[in-house]
N, CA, C, O and CB atoms as a CASP TS submission, in Angstrom:
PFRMAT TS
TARGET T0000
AUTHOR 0000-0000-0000
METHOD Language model
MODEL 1
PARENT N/A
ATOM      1  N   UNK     1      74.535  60.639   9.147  1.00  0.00           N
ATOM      2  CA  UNK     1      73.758  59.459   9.459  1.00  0.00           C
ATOM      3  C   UNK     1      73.146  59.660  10.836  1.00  0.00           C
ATOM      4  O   UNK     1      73.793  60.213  11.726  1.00  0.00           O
ATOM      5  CB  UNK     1      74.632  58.168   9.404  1.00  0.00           C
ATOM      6  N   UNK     2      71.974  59.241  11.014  1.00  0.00           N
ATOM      7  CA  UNK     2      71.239  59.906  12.119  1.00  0.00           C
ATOM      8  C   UNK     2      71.026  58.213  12.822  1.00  0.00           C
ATOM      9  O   UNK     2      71.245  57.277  12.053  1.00  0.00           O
ATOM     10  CB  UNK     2      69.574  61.035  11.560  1.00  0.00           C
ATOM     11  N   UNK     3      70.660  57.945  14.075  1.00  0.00           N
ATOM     12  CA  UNK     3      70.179  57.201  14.891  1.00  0.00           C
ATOM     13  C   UNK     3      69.215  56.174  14.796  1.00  0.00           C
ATOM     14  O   UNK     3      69.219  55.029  15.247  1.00  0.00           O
ATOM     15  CB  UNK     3      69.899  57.819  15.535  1.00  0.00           C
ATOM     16  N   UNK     4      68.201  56.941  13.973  1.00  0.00           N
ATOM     17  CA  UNK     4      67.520  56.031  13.462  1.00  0.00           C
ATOM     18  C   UNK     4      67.902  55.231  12.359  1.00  0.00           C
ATOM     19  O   UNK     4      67.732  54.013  12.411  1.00  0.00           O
ATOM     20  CB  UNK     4      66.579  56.497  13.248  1.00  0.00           C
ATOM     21  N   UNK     5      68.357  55.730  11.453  1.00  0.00           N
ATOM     22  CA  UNK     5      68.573  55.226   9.946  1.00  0.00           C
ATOM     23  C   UNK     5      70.074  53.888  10.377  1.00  0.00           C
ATOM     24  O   UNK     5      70.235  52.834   9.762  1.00  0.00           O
ATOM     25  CB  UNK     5      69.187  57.035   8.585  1.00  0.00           C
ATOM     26  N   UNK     6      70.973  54.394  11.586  1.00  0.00           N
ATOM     27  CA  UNK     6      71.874  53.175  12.197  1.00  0.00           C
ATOM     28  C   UNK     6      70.621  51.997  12.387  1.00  0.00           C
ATOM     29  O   UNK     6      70.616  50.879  11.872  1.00  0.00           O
ATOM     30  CB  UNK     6      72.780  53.667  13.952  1.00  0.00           C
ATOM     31  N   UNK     7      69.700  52.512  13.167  1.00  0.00           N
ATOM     32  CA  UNK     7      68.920  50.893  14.134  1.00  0.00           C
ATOM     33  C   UNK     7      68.351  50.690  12.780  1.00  0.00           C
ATOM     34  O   UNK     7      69.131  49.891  12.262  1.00  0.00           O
ATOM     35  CB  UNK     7      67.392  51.018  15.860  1.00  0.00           C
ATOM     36  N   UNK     8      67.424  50.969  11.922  1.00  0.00           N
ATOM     37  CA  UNK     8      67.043  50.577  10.617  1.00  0.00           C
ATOM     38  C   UNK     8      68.147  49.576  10.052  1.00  0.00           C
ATOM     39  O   UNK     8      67.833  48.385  10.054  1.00  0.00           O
ATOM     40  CB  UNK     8      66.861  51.861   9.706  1.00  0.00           C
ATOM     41  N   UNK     9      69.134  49.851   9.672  1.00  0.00           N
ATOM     42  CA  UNK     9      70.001  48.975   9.058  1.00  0.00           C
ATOM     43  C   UNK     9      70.441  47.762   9.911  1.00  0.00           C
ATOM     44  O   UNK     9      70.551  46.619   9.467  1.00  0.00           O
ATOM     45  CB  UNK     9      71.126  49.722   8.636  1.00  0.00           C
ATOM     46  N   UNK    10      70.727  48.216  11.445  1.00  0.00           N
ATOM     47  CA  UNK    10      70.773  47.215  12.052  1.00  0.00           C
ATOM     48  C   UNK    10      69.461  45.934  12.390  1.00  0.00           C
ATOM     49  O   UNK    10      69.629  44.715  12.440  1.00  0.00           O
ATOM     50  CB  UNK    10      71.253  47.813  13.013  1.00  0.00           C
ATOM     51  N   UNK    11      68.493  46.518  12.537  1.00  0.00           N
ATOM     52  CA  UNK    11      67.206  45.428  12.267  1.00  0.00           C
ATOM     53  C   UNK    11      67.127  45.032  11.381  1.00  0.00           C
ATOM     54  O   UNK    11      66.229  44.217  11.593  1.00  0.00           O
ATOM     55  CB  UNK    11      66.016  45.676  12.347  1.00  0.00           C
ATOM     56  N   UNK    12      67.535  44.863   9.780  1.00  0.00           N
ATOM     57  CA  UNK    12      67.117  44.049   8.977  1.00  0.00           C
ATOM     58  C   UNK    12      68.746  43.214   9.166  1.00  0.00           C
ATOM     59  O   UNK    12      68.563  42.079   8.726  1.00  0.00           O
ATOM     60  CB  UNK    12      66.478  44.754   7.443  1.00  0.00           C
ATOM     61  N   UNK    13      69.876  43.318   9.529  1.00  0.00           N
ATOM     62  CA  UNK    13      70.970  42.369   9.701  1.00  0.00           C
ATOM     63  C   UNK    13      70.733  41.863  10.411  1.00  0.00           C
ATOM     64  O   UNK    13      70.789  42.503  11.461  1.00  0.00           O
ATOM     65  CB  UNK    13      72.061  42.579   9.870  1.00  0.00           C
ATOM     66  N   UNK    14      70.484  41.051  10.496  1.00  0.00           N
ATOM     67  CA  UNK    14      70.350  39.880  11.888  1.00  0.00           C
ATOM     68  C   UNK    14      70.631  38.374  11.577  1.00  0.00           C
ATOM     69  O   UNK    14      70.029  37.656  10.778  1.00  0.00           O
ATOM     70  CB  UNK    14      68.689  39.826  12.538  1.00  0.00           C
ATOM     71  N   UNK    15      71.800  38.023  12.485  1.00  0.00           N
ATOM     72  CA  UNK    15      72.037  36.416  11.866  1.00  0.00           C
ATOM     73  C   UNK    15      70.725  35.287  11.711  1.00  0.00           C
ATOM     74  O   UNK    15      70.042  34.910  12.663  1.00  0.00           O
ATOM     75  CB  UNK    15      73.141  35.620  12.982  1.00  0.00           C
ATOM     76  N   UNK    16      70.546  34.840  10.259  1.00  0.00           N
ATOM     77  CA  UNK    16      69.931  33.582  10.672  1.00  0.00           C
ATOM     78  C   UNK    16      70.290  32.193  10.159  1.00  0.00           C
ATOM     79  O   UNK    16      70.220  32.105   8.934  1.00  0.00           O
ATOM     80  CB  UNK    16      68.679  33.714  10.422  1.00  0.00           C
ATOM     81  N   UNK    17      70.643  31.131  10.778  1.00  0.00           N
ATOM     82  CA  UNK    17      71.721  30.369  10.310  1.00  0.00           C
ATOM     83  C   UNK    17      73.085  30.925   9.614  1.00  0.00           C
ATOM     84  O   UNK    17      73.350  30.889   8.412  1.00  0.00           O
ATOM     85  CB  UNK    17      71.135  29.570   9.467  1.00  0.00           C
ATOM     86  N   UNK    18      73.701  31.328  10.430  1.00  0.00           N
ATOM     87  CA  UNK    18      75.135  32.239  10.545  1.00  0.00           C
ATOM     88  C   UNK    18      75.372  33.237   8.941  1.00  0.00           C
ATOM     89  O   UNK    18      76.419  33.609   8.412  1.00  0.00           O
ATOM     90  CB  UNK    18      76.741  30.860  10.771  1.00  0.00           C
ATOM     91  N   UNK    19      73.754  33.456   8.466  1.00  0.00           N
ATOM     92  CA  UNK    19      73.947  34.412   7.674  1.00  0.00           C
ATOM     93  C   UNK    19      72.932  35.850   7.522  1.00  0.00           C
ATOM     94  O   UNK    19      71.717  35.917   7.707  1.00  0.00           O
ATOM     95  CB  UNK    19      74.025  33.692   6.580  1.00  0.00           C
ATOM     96  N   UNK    20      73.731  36.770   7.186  1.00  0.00           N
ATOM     97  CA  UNK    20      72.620  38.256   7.032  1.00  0.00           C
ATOM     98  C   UNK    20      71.306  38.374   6.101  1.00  0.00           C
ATOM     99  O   UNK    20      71.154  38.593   4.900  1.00  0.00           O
ATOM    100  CB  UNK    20      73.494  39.519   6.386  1.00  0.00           C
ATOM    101  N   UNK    21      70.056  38.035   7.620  1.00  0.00           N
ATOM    102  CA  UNK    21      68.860  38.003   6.557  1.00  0.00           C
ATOM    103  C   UNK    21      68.535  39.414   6.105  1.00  0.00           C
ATOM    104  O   UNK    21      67.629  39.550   5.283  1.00  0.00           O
ATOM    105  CB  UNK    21      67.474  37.336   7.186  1.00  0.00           C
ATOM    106  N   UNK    22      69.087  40.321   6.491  1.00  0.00           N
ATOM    107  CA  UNK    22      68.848  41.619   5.270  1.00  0.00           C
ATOM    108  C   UNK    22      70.071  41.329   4.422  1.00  0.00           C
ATOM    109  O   UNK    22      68.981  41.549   3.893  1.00  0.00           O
ATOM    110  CB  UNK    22      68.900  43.500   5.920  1.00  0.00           C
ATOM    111  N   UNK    23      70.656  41.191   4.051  1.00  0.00           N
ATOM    112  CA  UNK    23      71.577  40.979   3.014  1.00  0.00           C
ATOM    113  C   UNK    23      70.907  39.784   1.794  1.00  0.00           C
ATOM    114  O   UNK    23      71.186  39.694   0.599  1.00  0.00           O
ATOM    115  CB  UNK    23      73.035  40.445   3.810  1.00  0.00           C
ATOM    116  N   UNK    24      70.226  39.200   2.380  1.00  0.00           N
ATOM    117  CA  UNK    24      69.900  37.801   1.750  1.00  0.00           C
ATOM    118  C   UNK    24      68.343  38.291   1.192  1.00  0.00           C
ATOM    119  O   UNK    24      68.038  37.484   0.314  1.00  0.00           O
ATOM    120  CB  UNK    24      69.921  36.275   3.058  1.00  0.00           C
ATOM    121  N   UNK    25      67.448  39.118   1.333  1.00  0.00           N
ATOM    122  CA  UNK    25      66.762  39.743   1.308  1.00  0.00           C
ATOM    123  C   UNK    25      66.875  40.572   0.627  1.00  0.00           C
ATOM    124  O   UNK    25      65.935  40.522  -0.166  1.00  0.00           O
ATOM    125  CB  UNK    25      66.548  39.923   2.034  1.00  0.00           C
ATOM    126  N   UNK    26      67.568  41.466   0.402  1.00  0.00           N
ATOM    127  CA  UNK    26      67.770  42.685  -0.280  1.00  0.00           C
ATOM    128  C   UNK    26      68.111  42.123  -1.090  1.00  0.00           C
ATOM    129  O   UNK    26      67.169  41.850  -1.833  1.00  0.00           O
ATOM    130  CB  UNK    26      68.499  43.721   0.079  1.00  0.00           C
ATOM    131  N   UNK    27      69.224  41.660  -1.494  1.00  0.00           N
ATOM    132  CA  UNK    27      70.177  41.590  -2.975  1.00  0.00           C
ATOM    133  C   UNK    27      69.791  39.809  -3.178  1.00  0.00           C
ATOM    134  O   UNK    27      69.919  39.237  -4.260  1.00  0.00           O
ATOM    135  CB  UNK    27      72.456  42.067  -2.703  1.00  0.00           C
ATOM    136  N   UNK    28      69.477  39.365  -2.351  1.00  0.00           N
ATOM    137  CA  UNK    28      68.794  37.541  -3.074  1.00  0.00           C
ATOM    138  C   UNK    28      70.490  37.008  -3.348  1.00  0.00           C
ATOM    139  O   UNK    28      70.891  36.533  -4.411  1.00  0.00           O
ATOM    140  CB  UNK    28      67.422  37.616  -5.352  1.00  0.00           C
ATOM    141  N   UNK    29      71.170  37.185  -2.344  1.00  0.00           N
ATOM    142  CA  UNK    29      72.307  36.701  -2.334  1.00  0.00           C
ATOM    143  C   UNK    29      73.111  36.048  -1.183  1.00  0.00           C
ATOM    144  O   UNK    29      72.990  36.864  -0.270  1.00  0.00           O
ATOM    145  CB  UNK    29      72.839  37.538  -2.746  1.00  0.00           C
ATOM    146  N   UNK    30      73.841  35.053  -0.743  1.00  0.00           N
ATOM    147  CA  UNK    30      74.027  35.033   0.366  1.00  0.00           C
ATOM    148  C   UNK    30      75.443  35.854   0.817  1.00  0.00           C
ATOM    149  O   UNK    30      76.253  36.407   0.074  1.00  0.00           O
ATOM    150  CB  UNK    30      73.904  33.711   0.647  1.00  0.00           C
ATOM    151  N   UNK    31      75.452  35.767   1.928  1.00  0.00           N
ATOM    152  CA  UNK    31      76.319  37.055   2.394  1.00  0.00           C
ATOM    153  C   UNK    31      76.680  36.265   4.000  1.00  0.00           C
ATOM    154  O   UNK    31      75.782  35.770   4.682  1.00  0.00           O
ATOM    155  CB  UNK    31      75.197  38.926   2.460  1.00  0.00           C
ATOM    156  N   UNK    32      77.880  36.269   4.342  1.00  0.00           N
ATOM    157  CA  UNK    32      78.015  35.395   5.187  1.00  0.00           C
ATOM    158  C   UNK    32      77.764  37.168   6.704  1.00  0.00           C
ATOM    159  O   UNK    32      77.813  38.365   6.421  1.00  0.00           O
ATOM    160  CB  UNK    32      79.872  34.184   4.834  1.00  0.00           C
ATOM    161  N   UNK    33      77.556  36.605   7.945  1.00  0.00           N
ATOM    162  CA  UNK    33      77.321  37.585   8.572  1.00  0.00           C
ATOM    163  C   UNK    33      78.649  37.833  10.100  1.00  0.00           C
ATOM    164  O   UNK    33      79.092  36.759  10.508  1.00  0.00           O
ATOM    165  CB  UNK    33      75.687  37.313   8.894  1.00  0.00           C
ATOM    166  N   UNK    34      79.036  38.736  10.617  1.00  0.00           N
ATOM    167  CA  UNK    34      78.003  39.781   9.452  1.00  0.00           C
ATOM    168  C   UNK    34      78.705  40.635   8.669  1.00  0.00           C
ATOM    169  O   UNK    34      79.914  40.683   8.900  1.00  0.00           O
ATOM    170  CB  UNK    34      76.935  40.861  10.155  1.00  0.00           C
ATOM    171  N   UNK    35      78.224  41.406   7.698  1.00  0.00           N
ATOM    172  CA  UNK    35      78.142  41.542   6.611  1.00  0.00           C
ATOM    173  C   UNK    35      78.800  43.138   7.233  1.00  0.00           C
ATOM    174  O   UNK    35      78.697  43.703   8.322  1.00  0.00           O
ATOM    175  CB  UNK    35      76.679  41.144   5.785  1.00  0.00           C
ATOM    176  N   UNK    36      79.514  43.496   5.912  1.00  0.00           N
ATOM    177  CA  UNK    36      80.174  44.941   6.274  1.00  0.00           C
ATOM    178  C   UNK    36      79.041  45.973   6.414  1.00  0.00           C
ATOM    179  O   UNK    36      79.307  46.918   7.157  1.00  0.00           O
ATOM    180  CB  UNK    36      81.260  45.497   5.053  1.00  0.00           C
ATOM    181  N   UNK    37      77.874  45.967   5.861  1.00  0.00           N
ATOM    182  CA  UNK    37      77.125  47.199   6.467  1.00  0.00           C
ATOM    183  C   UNK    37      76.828  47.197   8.534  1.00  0.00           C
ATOM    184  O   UNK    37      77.006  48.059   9.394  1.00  0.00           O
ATOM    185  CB  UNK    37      75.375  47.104   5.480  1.00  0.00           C
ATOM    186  N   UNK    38      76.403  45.998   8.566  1.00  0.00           N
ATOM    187  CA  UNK    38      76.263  45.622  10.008  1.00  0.00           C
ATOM    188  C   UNK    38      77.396  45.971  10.984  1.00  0.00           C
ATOM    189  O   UNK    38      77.171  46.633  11.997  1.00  0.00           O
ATOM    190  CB  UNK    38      76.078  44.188  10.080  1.00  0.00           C
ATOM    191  N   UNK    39      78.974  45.384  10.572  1.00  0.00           N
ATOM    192  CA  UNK    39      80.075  45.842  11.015  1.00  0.00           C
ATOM    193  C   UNK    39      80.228  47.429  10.968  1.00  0.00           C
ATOM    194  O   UNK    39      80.717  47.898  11.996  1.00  0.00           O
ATOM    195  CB  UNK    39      81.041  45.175  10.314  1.00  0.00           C
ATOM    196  N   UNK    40      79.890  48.374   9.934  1.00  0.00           N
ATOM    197  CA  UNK    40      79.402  49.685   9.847  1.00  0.00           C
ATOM    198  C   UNK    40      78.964  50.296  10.637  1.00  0.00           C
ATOM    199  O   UNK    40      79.399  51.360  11.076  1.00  0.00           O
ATOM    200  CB  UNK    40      78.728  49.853   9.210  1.00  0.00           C
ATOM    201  N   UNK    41      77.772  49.568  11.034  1.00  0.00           N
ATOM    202  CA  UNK    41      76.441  50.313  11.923  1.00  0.00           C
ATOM    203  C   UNK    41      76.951  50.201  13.101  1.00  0.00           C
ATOM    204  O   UNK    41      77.175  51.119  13.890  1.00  0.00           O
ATOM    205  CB  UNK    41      74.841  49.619  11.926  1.00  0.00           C
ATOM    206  N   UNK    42      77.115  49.251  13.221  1.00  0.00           N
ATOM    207  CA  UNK    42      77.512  48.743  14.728  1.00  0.00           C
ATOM    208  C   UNK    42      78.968  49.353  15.494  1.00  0.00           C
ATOM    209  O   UNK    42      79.171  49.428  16.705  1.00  0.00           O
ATOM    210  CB  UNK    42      77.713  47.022  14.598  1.00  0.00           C
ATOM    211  N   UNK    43      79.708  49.673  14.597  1.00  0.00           N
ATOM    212  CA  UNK    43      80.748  50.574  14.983  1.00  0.00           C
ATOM    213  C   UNK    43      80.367  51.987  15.049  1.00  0.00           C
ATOM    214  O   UNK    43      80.940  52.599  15.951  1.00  0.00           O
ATOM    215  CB  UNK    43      81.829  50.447  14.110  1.00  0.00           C
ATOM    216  N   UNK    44      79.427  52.771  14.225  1.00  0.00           N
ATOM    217  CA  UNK    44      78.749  53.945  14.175  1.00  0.00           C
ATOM    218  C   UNK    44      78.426  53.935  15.817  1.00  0.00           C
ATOM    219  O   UNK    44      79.037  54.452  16.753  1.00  0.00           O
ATOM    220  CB  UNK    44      77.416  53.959  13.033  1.00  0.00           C
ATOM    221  N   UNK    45      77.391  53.249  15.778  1.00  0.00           N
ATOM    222  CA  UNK    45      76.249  52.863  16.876  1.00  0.00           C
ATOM    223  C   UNK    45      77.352  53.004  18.475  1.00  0.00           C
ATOM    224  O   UNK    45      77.123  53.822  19.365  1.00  0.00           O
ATOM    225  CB  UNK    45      75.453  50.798  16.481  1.00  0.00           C
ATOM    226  N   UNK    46      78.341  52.146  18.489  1.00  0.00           N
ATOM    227  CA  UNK    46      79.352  51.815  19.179  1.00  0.00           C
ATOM    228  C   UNK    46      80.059  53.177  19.716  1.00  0.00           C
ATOM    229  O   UNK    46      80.355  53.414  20.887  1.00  0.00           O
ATOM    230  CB  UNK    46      80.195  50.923  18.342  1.00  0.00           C
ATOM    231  N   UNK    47      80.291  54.143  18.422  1.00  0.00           N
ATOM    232  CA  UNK    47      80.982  55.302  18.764  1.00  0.00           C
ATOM    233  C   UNK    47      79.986  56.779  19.138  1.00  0.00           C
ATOM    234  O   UNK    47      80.349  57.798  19.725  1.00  0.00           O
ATOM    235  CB  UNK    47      81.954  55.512  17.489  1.00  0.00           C
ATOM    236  N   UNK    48      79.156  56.571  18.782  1.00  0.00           N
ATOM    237  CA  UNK    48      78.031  57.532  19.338  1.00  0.00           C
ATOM    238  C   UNK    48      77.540  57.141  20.892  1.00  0.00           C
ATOM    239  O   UNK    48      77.527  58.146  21.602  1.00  0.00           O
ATOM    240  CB  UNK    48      76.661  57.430  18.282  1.00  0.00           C
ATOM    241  N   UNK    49      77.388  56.683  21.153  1.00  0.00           N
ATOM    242  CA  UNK    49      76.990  56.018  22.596  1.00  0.00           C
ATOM    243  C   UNK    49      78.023  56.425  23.266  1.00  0.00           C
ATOM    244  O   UNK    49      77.643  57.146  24.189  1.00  0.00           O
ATOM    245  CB  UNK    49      76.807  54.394  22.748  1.00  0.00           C
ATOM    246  N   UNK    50      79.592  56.257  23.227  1.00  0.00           N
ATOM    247  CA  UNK    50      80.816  56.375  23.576  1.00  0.00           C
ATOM    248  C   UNK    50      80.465  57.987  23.342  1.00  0.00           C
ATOM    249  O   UNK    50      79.915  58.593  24.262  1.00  0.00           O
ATOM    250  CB  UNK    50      82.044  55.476  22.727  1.00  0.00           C
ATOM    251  N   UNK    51      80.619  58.313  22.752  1.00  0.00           N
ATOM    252  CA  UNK    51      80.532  59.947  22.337  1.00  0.00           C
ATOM    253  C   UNK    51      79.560  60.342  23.726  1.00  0.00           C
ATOM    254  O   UNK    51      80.061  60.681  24.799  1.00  0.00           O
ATOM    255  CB  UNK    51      79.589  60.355  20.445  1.00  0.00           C
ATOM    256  N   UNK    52      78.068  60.227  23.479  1.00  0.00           N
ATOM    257  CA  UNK    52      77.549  60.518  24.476  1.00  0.00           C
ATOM    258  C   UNK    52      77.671  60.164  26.170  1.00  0.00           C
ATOM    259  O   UNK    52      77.580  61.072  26.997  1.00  0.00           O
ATOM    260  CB  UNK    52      76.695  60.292  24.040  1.00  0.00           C
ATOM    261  N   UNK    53      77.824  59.157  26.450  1.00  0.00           N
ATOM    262  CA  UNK    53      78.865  59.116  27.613  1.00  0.00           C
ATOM    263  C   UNK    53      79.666  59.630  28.447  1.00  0.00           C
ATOM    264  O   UNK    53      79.703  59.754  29.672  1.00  0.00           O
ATOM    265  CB  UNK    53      79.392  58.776  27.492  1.00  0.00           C
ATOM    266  N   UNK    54      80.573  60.026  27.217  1.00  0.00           N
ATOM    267  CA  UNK    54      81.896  60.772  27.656  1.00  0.00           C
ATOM    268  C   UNK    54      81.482  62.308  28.031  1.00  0.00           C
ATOM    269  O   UNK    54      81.667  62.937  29.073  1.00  0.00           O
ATOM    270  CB  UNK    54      83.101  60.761  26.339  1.00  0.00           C
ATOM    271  N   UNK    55      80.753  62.744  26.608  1.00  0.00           N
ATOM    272  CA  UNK    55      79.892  63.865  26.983  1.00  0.00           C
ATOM    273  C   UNK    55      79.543  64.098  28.397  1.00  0.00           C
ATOM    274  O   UNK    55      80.225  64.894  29.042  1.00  0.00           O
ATOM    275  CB  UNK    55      78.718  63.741  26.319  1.00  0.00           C
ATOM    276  N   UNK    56      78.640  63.541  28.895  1.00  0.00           N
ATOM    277  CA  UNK    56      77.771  63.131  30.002  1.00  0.00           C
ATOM    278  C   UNK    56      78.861  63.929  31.138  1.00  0.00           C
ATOM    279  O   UNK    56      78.681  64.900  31.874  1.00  0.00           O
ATOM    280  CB  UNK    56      77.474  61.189  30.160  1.00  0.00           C
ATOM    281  N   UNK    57      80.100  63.009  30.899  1.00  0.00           N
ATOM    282  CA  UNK    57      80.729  63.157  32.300  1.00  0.00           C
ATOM    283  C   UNK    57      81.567  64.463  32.384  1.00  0.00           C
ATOM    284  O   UNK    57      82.219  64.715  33.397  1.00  0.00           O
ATOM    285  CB  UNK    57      81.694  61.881  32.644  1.00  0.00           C
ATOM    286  N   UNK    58      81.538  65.421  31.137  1.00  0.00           N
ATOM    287  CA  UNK    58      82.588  66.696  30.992  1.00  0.00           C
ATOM    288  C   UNK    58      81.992  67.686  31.811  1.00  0.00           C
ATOM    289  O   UNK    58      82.525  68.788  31.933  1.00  0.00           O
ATOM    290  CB  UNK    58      82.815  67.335  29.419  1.00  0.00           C
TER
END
């Protein structure tokens, strides 16, 4: 999974009235937020940054 394809998924999750309008969008379902792909990304996202960082300082 590459960097971009994380922020992609993360721009269409975005709370609106405490639910995932890409989730609600995509599948025409509601999905309370956020939604396990978002929790996904965002931990991806979370640990790459951390990764690079740490990098940084070796």
């Amino acid at each position: 999974m590459t960097e971009q394809q994380v922020q992609q998924i993360l721009s269409v999750h975005l709370p609106v009235d405490g639910l995932c309008a890409g989730c609600r969008w995509w599948w025409a379902r509601l999905a309370p937020y956020p939604c396990y792909q978002v929790e996904w990304a965002s931990r991806w996202h979370a640990r790459a940054a951390t990764r690079r960082f740490l990098d940084g300082l070796a």
